[in-house]
C-alpha positions in Angstrom: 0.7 8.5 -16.4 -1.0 8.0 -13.1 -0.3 9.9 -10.1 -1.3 8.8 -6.8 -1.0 10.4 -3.8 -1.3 8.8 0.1 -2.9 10.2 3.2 -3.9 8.7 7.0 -0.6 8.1 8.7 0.2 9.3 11.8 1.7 8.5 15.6 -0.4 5.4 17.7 0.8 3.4 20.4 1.7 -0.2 19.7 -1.4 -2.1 19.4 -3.4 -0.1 18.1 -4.9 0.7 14.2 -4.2 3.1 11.2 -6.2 3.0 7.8 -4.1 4.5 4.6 -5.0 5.4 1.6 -4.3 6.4 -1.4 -6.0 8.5 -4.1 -5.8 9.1 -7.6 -8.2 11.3 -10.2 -6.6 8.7 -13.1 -9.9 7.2 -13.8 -7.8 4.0 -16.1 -7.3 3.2 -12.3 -8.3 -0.5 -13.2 -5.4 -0.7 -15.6 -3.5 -1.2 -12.9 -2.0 -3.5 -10.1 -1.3 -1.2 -7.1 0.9 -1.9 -4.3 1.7 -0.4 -0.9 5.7 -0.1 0.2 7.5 1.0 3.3 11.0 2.3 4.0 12.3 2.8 7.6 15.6 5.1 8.5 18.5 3.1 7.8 16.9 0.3 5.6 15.8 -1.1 2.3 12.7 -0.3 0.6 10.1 -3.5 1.7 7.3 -4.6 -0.1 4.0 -4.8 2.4 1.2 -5.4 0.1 0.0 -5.7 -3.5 -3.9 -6.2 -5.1 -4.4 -7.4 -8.8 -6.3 -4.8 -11.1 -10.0 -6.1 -10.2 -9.3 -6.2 -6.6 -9.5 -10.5 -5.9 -6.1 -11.1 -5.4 -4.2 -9.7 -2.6 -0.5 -10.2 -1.3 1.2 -10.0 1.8 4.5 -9.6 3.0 4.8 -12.4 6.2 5.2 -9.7 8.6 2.1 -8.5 8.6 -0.3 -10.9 7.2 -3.1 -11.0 9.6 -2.3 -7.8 10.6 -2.7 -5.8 7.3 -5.5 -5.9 4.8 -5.5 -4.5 1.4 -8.3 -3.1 -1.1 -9.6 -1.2 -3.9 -12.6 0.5 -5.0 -11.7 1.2 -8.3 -15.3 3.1 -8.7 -13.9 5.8 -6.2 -10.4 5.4 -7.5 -9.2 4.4 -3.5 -6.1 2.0 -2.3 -6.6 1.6 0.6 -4.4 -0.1 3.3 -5.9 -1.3 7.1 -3.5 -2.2 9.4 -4.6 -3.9 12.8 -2.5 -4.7 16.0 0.3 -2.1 14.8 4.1 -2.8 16.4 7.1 -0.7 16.7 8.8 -2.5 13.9 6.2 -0.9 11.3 7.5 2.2 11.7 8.2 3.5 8.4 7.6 5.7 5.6 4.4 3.8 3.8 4.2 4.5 -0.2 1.6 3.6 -2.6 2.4 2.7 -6.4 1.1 1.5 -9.6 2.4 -0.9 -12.0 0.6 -1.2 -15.2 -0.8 -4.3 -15.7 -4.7 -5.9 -16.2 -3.0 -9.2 -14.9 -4.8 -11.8 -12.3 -1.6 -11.1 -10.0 0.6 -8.1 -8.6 3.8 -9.1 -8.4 6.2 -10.7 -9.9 8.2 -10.9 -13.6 6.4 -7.7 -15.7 4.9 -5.9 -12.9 6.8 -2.7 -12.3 5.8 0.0 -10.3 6.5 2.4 -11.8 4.0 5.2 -10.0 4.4 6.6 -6.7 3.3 8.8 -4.0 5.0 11.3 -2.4 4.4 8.9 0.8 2.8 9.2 4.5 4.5 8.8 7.4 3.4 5.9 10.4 5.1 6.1 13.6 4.4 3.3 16.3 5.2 4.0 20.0 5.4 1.2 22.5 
């Protein structure tokens, strides 16, 4: 099984940028669709971002489209998640996960993520 593991949070004031990512020696790292997940004090575990296994088909979660961007590099084995004009409100605990899957999407009926790192924290000040 693969095992993934995040890095690249930390404390900014609002308005400013963090890159994550997310690292893995699993070189089958192409078998899967990989996702990035947040979870703040007090609340549900939300969805931010998914890619498909070759990298062309990204998802966002409203909240931060046109904030966030996703990617791959499955030649270094790298998620990686860059998020732009950070806010308060994306304060959270940010997770990355795998779901198997060589399928031209990321979410949805069959993809379950089953993979996950231990997390890295993201702290927005205003």
């Amino acid at each position: 099984q693969i095992q993934v593991e995040e890095s690249g949070g930390g404390e900014v004031q609002a308005g400013e940028s963090l890159t994550l990512s997310c690292t893995t020696s699993d070189s089958d790292f192409d078998d899967y669709a990989m996702g990035w997940f947040r979870q703040a004090p007090g609340k549900e575990r939300e969805e931010v971002a998914c890619i498909n296994w070759s990298g062309n088909r990204p998802y966002y979660v409203d909240s931060v489209k046109g904030r966030f961007t996703i990617s791959r590099d499955n030649t270094n084995l790298t998620l990686s998640l860059e998020m732009n004009s950070l806010k308060p409100e994306d304060t959270a605990m940010y997770y990355c996960a795998a779901a198997p899957s060589n399928g031209a999407d990321c979410r949805g009926y069959g993809y379950n993520y089953e993979y996950w790192g231990p997390g890295t924290q993201v702290t927005v000040s205003s």
